[in-house]
KEDREN-81119 format. One record per residue: residue in one letter; x, y, z of N, C-alpha, C in turn. Coordinates in pm, whole numbers, plus 50000, padded with zeros to 5 digits. Layout:
N
AXYZXYZXYZ;...
REM end
This chain:
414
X933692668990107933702683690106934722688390002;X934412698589929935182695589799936192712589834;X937212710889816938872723289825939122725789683;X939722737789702940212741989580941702737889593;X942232734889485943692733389465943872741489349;X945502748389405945532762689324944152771989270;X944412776989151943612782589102942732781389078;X942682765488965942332765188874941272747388871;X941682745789028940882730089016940512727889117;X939542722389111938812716089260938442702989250;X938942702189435939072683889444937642680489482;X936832668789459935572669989511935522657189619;X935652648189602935782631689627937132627989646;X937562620189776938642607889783938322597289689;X939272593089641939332580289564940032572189678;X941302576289693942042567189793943412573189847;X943852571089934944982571690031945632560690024;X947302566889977948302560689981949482560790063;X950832554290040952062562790112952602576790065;X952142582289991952612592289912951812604989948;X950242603489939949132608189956947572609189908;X946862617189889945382614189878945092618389724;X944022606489666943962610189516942652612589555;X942072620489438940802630389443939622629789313;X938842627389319938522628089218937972646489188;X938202651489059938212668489049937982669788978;X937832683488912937422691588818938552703488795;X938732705388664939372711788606938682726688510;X939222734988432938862738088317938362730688232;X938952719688189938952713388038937872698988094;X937172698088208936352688488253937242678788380;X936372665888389937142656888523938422657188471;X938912657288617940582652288641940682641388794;X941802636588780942812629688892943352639688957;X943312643789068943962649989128944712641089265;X946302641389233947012633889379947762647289454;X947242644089584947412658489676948902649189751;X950082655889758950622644689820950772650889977;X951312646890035951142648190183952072658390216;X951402665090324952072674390370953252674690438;X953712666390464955532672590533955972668290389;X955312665790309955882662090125956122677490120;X954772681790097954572695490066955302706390149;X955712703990255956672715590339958212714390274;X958512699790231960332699090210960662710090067;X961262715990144961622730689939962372720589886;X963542710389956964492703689893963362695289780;X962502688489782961362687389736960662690289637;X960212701789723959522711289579960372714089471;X961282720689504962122719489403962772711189300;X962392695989337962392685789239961422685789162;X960592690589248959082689689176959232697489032;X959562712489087959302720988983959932712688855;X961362707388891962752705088777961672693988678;X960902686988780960432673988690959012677688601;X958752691688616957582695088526957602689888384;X958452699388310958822696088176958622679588093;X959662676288211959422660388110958032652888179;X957432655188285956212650688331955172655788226;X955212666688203954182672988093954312667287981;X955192668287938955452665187798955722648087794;X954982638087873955062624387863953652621987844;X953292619387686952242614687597951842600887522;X951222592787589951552579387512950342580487525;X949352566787459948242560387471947992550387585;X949242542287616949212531287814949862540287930;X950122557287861950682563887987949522574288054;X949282575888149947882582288249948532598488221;X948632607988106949182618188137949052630888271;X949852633588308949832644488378950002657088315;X948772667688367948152678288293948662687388301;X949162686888456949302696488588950272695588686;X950972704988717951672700988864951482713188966;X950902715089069950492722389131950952728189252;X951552739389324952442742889402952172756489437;X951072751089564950372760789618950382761589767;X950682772789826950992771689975951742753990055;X950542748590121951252735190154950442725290060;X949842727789975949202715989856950542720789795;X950702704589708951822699389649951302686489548;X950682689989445949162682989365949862682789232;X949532666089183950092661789026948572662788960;X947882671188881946552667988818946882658688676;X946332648188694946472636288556944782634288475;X945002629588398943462623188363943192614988403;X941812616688399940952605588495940742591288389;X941322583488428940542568288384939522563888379;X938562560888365937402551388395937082539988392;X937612530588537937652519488521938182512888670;X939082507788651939742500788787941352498988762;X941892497288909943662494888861943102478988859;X944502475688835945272460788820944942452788921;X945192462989076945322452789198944122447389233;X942762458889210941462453489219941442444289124;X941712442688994941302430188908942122420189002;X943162417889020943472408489065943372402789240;X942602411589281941892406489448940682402989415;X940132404389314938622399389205939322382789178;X940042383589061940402372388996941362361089054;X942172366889115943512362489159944452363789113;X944252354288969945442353288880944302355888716;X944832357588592944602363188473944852349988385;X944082346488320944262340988170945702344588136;X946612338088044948222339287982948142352887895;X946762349387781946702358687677946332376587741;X944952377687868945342386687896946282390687952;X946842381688044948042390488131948992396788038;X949412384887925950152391187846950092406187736;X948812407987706948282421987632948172430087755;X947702429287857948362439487993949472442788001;X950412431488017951672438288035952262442587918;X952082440087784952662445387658952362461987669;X950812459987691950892478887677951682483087804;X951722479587850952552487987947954112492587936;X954202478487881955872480187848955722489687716;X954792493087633954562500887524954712517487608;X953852516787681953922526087772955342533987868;X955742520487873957442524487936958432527487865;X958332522387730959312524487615959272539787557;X958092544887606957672561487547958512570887639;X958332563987773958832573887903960072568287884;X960812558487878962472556487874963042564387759;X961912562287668962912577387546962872590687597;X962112595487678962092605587745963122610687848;X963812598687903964712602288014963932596788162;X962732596088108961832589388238961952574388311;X962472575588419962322559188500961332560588608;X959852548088585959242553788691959222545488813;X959992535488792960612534588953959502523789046;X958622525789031957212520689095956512510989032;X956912499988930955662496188841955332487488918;X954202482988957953202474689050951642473488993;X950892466789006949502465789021948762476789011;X949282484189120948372494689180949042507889072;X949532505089033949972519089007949462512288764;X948872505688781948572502588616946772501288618;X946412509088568944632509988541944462506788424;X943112501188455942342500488283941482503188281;X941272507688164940202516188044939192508188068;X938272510888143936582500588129935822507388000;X935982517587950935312525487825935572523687753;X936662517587700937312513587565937382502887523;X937382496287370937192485987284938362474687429;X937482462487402938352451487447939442445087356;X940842443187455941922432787323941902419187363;X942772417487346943292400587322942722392387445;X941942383287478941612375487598940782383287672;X940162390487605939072406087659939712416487774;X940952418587748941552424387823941302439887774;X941372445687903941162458987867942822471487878;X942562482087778943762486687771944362492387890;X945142488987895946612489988028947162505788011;X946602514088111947872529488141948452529488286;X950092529788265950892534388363950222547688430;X950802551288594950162561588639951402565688735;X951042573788813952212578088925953822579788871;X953582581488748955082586488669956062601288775;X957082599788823957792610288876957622607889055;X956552602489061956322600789259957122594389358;X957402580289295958642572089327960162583389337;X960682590289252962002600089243961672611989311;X959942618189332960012630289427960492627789547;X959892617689565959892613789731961602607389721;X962182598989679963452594789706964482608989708;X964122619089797965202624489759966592624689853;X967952630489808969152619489883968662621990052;X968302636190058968452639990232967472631990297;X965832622390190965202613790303965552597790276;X966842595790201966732582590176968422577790215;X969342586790133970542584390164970742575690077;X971912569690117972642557790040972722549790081;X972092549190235971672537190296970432529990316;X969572537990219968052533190265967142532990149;X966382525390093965862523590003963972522689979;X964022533289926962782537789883962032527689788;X960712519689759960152513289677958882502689722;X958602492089671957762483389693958182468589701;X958852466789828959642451289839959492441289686;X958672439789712957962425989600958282429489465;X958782442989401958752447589251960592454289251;X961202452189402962312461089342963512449389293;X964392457089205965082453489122966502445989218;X967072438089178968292433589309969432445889292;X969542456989188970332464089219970172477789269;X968482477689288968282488889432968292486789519;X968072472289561968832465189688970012468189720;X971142466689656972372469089670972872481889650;X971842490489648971912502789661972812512889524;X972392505289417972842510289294971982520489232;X971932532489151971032543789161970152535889032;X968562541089029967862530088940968182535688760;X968092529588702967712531088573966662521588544;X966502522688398965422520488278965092506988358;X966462496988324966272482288334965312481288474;X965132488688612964772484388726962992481988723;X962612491988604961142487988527960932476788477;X961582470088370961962459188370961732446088389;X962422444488515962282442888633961192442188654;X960292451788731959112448388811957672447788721;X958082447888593956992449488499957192431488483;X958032423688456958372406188482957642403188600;X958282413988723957642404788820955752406988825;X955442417588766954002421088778953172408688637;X953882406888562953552394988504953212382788536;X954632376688610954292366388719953492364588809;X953042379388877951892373688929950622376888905;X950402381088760949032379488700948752368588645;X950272360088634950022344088549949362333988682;X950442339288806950362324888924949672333589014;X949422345389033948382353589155949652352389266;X950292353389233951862356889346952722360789301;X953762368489341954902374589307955902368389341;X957212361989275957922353489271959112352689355;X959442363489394960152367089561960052373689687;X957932373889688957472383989774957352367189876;X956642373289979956542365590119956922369590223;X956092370990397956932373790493957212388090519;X958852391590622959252400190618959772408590480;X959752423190494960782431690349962112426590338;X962742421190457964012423390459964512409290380;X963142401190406963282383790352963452386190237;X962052391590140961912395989982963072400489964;X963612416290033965072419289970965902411789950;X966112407689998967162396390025966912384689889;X965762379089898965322371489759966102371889627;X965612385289597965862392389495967632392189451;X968382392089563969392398689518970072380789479;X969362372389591970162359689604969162349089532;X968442347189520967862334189432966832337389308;X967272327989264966402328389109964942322189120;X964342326888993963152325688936962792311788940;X961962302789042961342293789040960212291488953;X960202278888816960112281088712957812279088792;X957462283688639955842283188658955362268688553;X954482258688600954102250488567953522251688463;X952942248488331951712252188260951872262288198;X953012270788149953042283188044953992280187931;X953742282687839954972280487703956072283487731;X957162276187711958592276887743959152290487679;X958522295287562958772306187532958272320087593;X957162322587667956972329787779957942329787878;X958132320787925958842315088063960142325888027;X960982319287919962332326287916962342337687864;X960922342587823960902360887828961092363288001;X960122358888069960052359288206961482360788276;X961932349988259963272349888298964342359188260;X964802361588141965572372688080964892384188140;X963992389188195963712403988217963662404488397;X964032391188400963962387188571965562386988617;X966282388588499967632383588554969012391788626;X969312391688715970072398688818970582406388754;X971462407788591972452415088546971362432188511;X971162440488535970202448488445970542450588280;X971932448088279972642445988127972022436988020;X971282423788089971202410388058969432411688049;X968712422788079966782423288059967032430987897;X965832428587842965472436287729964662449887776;X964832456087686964742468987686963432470387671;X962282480687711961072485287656960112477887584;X960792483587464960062482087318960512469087315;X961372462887304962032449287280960692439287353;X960712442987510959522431787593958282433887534;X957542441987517956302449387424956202439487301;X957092442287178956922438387087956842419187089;X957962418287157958042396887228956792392187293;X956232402887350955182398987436953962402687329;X953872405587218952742407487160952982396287041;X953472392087014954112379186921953492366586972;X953652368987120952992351887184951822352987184;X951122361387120949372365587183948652352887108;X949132348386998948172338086907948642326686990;X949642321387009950082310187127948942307587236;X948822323787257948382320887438946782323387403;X946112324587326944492319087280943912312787340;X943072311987422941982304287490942662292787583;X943822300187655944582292187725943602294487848;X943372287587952942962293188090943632296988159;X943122302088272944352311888361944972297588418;X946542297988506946932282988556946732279488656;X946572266488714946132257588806947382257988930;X947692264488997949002265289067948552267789226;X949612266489283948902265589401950202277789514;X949802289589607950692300589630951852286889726;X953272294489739953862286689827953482287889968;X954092277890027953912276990176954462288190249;X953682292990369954172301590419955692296490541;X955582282690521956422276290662958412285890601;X958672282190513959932285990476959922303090507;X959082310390463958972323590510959432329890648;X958832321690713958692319990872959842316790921;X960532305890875961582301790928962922313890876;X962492319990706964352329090724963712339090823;X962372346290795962412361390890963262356891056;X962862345591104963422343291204965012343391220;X965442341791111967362345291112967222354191070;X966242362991033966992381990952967202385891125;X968372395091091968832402891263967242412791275;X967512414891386966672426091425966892442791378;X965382444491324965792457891307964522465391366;X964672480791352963352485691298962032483391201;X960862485291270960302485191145960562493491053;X960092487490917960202500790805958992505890762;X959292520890746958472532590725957242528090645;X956092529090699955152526190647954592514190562;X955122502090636954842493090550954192481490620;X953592473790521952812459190632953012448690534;X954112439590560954092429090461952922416790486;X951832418590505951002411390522949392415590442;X949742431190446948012432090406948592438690264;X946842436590196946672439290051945772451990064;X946122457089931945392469189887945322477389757;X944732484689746944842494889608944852509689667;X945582520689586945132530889585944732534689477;X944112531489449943122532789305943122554389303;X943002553289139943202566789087941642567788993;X940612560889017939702560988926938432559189013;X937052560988965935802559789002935982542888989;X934712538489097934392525289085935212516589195;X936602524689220937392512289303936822520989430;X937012511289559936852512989680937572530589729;X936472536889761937062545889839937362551289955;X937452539490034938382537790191939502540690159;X940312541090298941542545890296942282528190254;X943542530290174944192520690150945102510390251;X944502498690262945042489590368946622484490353;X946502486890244948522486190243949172494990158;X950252501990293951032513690200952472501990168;X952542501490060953782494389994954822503889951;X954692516389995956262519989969957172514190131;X957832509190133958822509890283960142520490228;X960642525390335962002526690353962582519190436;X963892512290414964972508890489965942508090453;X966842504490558968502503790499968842490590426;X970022495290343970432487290273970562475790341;X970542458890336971242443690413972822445290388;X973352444190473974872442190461974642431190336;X976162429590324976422420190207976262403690284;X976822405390407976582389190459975542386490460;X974522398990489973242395490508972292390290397;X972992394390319972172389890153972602378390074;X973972373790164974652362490135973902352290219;X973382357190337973372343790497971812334690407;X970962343390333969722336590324969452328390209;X970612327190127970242319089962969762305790013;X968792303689905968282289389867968482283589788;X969252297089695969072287989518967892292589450;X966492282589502965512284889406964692298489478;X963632304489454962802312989540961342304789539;X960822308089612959072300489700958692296589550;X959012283889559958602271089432957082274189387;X956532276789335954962271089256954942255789230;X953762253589261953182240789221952192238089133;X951852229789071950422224689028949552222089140;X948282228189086947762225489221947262214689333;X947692215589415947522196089510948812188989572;X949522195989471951412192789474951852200089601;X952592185589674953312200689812954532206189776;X954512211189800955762221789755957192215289864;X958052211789722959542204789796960302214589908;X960312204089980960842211190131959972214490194;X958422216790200957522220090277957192204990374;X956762208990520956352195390538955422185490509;X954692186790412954132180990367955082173790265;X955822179590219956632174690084957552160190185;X957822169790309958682160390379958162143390434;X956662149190438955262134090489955132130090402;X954992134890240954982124090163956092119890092;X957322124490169958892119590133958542101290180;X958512106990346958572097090417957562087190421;X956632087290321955322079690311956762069690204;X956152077190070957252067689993958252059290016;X959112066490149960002058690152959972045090237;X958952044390296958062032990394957522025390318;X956842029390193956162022490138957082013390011;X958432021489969959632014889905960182005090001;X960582012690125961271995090218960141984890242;X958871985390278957721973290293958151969790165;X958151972690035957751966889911959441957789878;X960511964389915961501960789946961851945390034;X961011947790135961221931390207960111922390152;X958871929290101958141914390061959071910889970;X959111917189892960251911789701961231903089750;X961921908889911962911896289962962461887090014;X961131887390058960611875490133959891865389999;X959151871389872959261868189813959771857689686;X961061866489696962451859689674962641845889723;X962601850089859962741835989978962161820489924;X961111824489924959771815889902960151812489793;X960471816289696960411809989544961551802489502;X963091805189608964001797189597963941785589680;X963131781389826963101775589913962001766889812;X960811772389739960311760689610960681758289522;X962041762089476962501756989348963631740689439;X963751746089530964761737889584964121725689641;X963261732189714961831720289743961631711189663;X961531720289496961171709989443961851697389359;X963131704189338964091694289326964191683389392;X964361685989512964041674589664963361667689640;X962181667189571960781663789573961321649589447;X962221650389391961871641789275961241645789166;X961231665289113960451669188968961131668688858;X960481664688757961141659188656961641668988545;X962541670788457963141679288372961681687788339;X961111682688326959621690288261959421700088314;X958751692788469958411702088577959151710888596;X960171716188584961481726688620961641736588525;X961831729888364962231737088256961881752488240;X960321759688274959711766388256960041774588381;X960611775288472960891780588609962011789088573;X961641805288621962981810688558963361811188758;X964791815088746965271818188884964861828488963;X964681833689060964241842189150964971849289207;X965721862589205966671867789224966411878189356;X966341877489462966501890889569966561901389540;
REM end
């Protein structure tokens, strides 16, 4: 049933429902639009709206070719509506509940435009706080690039900072998407540029391995990840990928490259990564998962979240238009500091080649203990072995064998 929003646009079609609220497919003056209606106790807070209004300017005026512009911002009775252009095509998260994981060369021309895309909005003053799957679409209408990848636009620019505002988040509670946030919004440091970064690495990683490199389990586990263990390396990618990976993964935000810097590095490896196949890896075990949530203390659940199910809120025709099975924004409070101390491992949920058990899993532990059964058996024949070959050298001495017979006999050592 199709509403008018404000004046000047009408919503006709759900696309999808998020944590934020309902995207639309609409009509404008100037032809289709995106319309995101965000939710109403959104739309009642003035503390709110009034961010809204402040963030017009630089929302309008953010123009790139990988950025989804917003046309519109709309602030009408209790509608509270961003109108953007419409895409034609699909986000990220549907390609990858399709694929799993991506070829090297596309993932890598995906994430380049994007970071092309982020480098436009960081000159702007813009951090968008949110980069994930779901929130990056592609162009099904437009020329194919590198590994037939199609062109990459950021979306939901400003939504992540409406909604964080101090009176619903505080300084104790943290607004975002477990699996993409940065270890110093964990620790409750206010975000900048670098926290994109950040989750634009980790959205890499798991278009290379079809997993995200400190997601698993409870939020409070992932948080915790992030702040305390490093990047468990990926099998099968050029060492020179890897330590882009790593540098834009790395705890300091001082210590990631900037924008344009990851963009331009990441479009350099494109002849490298040529007719590479996507990699053979296998997700980690869920047993280690299981075992920290069981030492995180007890808390509340957090606001709207399910660390278990997948989803899109797709902003375009073509993707599913049910309501979205996982809202990935949570709120919660910050982990004390012990608490972010109590869970290190060192490494984070290992990747494998695929077939390989993953060290420390029990399987890793059955075929510890296979080996090591099969080293002591091999261990006592060699001594029993041993036995036998000195008890016939000695034999044969006994025997009366002659310099001949002996010469060629080396000794037999235990």
């Amino acid at each position: 049933m199709a509403r008018k929003i404000g004046s000047r646009y009408t919503a006709h079609q759900i696309l999808g429902r998020g944590s934020a609220g309902t995207v639309w497919l609409g009509e404008g003056p100037e032809g289709p639009v995106a319309i995101k209606l965000l939710r109403e106790d959104l739309a009642s807070d003035e503390e709110l709206v009034g961010r809204f209004v402040q963030e017009r300017t630089a929302l309008l005026g953010l123009e790139h070719p990988n950025v989804v512009s917003v046309r519109d911002l709309v602030v009408d009775g209790n509608d509270l509506a961003l109108v953007m252009d419409l895409v034609r095509g699909t986000d990220l998260r549907t390609r990858l509940d399709r694929d799993r994981r991506l070829a090297p060369e596309a993932a890598v021309a995906i994430v380049a435009d994007v970071a092309d895309g982020l480098a436009a909005a960081h000159a702007a003053g813009v951090v968008h706080r949110d980069v994930k799957p779901e929130n990056v679409l592609l162009d099904m209408q437009g020329p194919l690039g590198p590994g037939g990848s199609h062109r990459a636009l950021l979306t939901d620019f400003g939504v992540a900072k409406l909604i964080d505002t101090p009176r619903r988040t505080r300084a104790t509670k943290i607004i975002g998407t477990p699996d993409y946030l940065a270890p110093e919004i964990v620790e409750g440091l206010p975000p900048r540029a670098a926290v994109d970064i950040y989750a634009l690495a980790t959205v890499l990683y798991e278009l290379l391995a079809g997993f995200t490199p400190f997601g698993g389990g409870h939020p409070g586990a992932v948080l915790r990840r992030h702040v305390t263990e490093t990047v468990a390396p990926l099998p099968g990618i050029p060492d020179e990928l890897w330590q882009l990976i790593v540098q834009c993964l790395a705890k300091a935000p001082a210590s990631r490259l900037r924008a344009s810097e990851l963009g331009a590095r990441l479009r350099e490896l494109l002849p490298m990564l040529a007719g590479m196949p996507p990699l053979d890896v296998d997700e980690p075990d869920a047993e280690e998962d299981e075992a920290e949530e069981a030492a995180l203390p007890a808390e509340p659940a957090p606001h709207s979240v399910s660390p278990v199910r997948r989803g899109a809120v797709p902003l375009v025709p073509g993707a599913k238009p049910a309501d979205s099975n996982r809202d990935t924004h949570t709120s919660m409070r910050v982990p004390a500091p012990d608490e972010l101390a109590g869970g290190a491992r060192g490494t984070a949920r290992v990747p494998r080649a695929a077939g390989a058990p993953r060290p420390g899993s029990a399987r890793n532990r059955a075929a510890t203990r296979r080996r090591r059964v099969v080293v002591s058996v091999a261990a006592v024949v060699l001594v029993a072995a041993a036995g036998v070959g000195t008890w016939a050298a000695v034999s044969g001495d006994d025997a009366g064998a002659t310099p001949q017979d002996t010469k060629n006999s080396a000794p037999v050592s235990p």
